[in-house]
N, C-alpha and C positions, 0 to 999 in steps of 0.2 A: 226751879226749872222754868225758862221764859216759854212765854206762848207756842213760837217757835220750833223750840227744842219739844214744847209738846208733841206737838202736831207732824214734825220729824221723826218723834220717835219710834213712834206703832206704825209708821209707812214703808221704813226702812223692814221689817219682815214678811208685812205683806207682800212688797216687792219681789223681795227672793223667793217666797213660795209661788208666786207668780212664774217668777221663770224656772224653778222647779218642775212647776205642771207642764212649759212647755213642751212637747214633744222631740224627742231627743231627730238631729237629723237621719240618721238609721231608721228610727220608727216611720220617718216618715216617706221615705224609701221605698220599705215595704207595704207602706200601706196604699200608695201608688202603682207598685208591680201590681202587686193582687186588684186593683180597680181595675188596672188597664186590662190584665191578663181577663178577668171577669165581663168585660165590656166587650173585647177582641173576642170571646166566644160565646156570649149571646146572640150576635148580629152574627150567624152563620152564612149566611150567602154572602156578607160583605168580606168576610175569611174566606171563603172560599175561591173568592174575586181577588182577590188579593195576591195571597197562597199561587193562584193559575200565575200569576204577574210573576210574580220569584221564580215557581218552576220553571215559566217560558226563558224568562233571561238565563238560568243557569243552564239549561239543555240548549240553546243556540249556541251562548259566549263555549258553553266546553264543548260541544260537538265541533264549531268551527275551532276553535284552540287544541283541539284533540287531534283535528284533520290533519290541520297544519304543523302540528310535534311530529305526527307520521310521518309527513310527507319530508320533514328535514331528516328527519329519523334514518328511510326509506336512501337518502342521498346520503350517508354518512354511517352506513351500516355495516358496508366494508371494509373501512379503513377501523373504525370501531372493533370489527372480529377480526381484520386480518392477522394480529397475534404481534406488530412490526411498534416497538419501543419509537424508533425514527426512521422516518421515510426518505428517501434521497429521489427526488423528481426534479426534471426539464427546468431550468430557470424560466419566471413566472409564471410556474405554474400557481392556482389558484385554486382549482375544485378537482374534484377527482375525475381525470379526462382525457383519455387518451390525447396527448401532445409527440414532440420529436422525441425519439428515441435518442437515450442517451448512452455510452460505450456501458458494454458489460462489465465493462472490466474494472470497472470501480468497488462494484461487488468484492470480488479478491482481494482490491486494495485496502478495502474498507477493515477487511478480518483483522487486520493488522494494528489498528487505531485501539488505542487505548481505553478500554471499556466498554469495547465491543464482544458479544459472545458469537453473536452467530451475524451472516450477513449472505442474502437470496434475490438473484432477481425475480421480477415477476415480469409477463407481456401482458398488456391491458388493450384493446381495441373491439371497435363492430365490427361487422361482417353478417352476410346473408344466408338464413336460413331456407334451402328451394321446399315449399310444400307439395304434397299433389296434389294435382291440380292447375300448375302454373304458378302459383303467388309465391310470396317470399314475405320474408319475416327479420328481420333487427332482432342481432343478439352482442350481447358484449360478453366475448371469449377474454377469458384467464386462461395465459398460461404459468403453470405451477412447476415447479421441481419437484422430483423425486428424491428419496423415498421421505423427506419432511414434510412436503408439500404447504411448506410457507405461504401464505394466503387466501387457503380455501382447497378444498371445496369443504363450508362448512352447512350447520343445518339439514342433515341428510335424514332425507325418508326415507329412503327405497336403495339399495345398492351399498356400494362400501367407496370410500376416496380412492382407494387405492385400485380400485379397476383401471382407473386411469393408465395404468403400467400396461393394460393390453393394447394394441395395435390398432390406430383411428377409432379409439373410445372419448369419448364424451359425458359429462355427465349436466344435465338440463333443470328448470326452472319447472317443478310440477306444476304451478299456477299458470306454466305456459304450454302444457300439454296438448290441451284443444286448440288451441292457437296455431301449435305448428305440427297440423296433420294429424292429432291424434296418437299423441307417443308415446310409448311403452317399453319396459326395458327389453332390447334384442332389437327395437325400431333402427331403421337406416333411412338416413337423411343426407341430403348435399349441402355441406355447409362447404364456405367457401372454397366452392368449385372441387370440393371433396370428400367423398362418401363417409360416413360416422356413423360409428353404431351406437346406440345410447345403453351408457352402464350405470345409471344410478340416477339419483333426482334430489333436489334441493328441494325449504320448502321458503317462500315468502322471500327472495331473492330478488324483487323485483322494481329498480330504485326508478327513479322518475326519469324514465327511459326504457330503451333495451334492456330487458333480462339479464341474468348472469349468466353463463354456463363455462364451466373449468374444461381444461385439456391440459396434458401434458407439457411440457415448455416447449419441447422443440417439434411437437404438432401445433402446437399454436401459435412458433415459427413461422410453420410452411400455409397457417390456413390466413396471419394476417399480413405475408411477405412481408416480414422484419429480417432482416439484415443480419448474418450470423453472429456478428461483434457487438449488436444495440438491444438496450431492455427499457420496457419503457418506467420503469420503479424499481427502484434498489428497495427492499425492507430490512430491516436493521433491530439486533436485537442486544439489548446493552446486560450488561452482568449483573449480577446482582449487587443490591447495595449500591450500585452508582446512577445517579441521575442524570434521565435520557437527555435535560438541558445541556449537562457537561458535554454528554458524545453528541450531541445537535453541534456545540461550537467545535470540538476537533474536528468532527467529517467535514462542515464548513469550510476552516483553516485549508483543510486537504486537499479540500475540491471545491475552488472558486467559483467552477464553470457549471455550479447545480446548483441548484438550492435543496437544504436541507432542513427538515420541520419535526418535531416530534409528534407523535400520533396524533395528541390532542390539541395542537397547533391546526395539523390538516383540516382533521375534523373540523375545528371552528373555522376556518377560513376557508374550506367547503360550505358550510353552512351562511357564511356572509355573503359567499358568494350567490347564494339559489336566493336568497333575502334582495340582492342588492341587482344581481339581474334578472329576476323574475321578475313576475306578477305574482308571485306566490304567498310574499308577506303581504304588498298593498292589498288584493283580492278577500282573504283569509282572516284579514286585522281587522279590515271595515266591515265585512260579515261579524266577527264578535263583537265589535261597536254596537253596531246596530242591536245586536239581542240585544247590550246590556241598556239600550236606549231605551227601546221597546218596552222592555222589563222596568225599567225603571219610571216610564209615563204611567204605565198601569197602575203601580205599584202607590203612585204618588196622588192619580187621579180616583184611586177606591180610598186610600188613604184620608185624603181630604173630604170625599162622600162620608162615610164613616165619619167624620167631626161634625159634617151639617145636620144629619140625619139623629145625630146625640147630640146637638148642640143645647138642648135644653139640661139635659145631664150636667154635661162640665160646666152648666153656667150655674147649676146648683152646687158642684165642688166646688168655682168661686163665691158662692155665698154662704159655705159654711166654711171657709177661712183658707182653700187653697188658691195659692199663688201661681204665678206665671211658669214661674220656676218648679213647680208640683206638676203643672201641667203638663214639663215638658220631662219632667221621668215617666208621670202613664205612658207619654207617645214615643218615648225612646223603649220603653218594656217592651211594646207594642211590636216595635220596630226590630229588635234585637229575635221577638218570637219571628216571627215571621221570616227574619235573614235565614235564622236555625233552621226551621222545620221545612222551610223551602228546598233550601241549600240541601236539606238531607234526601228531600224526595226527589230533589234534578237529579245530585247524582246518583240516586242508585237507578232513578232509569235509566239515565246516558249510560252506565258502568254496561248495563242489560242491552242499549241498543247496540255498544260499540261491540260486547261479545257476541252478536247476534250477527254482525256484520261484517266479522273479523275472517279476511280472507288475505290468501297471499301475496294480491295483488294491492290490498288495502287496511289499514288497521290503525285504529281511532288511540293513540296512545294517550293516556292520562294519568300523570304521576301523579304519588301523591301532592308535591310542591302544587301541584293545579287545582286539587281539591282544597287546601287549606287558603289558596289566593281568591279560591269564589266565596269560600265563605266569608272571607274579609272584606271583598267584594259587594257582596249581598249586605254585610251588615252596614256599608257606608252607602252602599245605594239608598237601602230601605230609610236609614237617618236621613238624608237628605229629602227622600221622599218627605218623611213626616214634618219637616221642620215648614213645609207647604201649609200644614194644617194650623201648624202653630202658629203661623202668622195670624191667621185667622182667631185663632183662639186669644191669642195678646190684644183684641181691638172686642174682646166678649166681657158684656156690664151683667154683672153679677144681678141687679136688679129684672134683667130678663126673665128672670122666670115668677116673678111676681105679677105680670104682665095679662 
């Protein structure tokens, strides 16, 4: 055996036991969670500075995102219950909104169309509620048929739909009670230029406008002088087993001189429309911005305190053999607690402020889909927060703490 091969020989197992002892990358995984997770809760006031960061972004971004679900909610809640497969409305029509009245008589025609079951007009307009006292009041009268009462009156607290059937009966928006005079059922009121007595009450009916209140079809004929032959919505209800797209295209074919939408066509192109001519997305979207901004400077600026304030720590991790890359699982562990336990505490308050708040005139919806978006949210916020420290921490000479 040459020198060489000596000297080769006994090196070759040392070696391998050598990277035998390396630590598996797993092990070292956890043993970064556990520092970071250990370091994140000794420095309690810097958690807790923090932690406020995360809350505050997730209670702004869902309270305004919450607002604004309602409020689309709120504009698309009718067409949502009114019970109607496809709607047949005014050509251009766009959001749900009183426009020309179109002939009745398509309703009829429509029974006929092939995979239609049922087919009802409805009358949709305002008109003036007189209070005493002199004032008046915006209400948007439905009127309904009898005895199906295709389109409402739905959500009822107080009364039965079918009062309706008795003689200038009404039934009213209880979130709109005190608003018009204090009404109560057996109350009488002049609504357009016509005495009503009120027979029942709806609850949370109230879209981003006048109120709802139902009437009969042909009292809410004579109270929004519509034209005995014109309705302002045909609703349409397809059979089963057939797809409302198919009867969307025959009613079309039928009737060139309308446009015809399936319910959840209206809905969204209601919905585009409060989006595209409000101020209700720009106002709403840049309030959630901002939380998640806000949330996120905090977040980023305790964040990177917390590195300086330990900077003699991590500069002892790198002098007993961790790397840049170790470093940046502590501050991702870190970062990942903090998204969690924030995320958990925003929303069970906001769930507490919106039920606290929730009224007929107003109500913070948050799906689930919104709670799983914040926490995705919170965890890419907080990661990018930290990766602020790491910069930091990439330009740290492990000799510092010899210092």
């Amino acid at each position: 055996m040459t020198t060489a091969a000596a000297e080769a020989g006994p090196a070759a197992p040392a070696g391998r036991a050598a990277k035998k002892a390396a630590p598996s990358p797993g092990l070292r995984w956890r043993a970064m969670i556990r520092v970071g997770l250990r370091m994140m809760v000794h420095d309690k006031l810097k958690m807790l500075g923090t932690l406020v960061g995360v809350v505050f972004a997730v209670l702004l971004s869902n309270q305004q995102a919450g607002t604004f679900l309602g409020l689309l909610k709120k504009n698309t809640m009718f067409i949502d219950a009114a019970g109607a497969d496809v709607w047949i409305v005014p050509p251009n029509t766009e959001a749900l909104q009183a426009a020309k009245p179109i002939p009745e008589s398509i309703s009829k025609q429509a029974r006929g169309v092939e995979g239609v079951a049922w087919s009802e007009p409805i009358l949709f307009g305002a008109t003036q509620v007189s209070i005493p006292g002199g004032a008046s009041e915006a209400v948007t009268v439905v009127g309904v048929k009898l005895p199906d009462l295709r389109g409402g009156p739905f959500n009822m607290v107080a009364g039965d739909p079918h009062v309706l059937a008795q003689p200038d009966t009404m039934i009213f928006e209880d979130g709109m009670r005190d608003t018009l005079g204090g009404l109560n059922l057996g109350s009488v009121r002049e609504v357009g230029g016509r005495n009503v007595q009120v027979g029942g009450f709806t609850w949370g009916l109230v879209p981003f406008g006048p109120s709802y209140a139902f009437a009969e079809y042909d009292f809410a004929r004579l109270l929004l002088h519509v034209d005995s032959d014109r309705a302002h919505f045909i609703l349409v209800g397809v059979q089963k087993g057939v797809k409302p797209e198919d009867v969307r295209d025959r009613l079309q074919a039928r009737f060139p001189e309308v446009k015809v939408m399936t319910g959840k066509e209206f809905s969204a192109s209601t919905t585009h429309y409060v989006l595209v001519r409000t101020a209700i997305g720009v106002t709403l979207g840049t309030s959630t911005v901002f939380g998640l901004v806000i949330g996120f400077v905090i977040v980023a600026l305790t964040t990177f305190s917390a590195v300086v304030d330990n900077i003699r720590e991590f500069g002892t991790l790198k002098a007993i053999g961790a790397t840049n890359w170790d470093l940046a699982k502590l501050l991702l562990a870190q970062s990942v607690a903090y998204a969690l336990l924030g995320s958990l505490i925003g929303l069970a308050v906001v769930t507490r402020i919106s039920d606290a708040i929730r009224s007929p005139k107003f109500a913070i919806v948050l799906p689930p889909a919104l709670a799983g978006a914040t926490v995705l949210a919170m965890l890419v916020l907080c990661t990018l927060a930290s990766s602020f420290a790491l910069i930091r921490l990439r330009k740290l000479e492990p000799a510092m703490v010899f210092r």
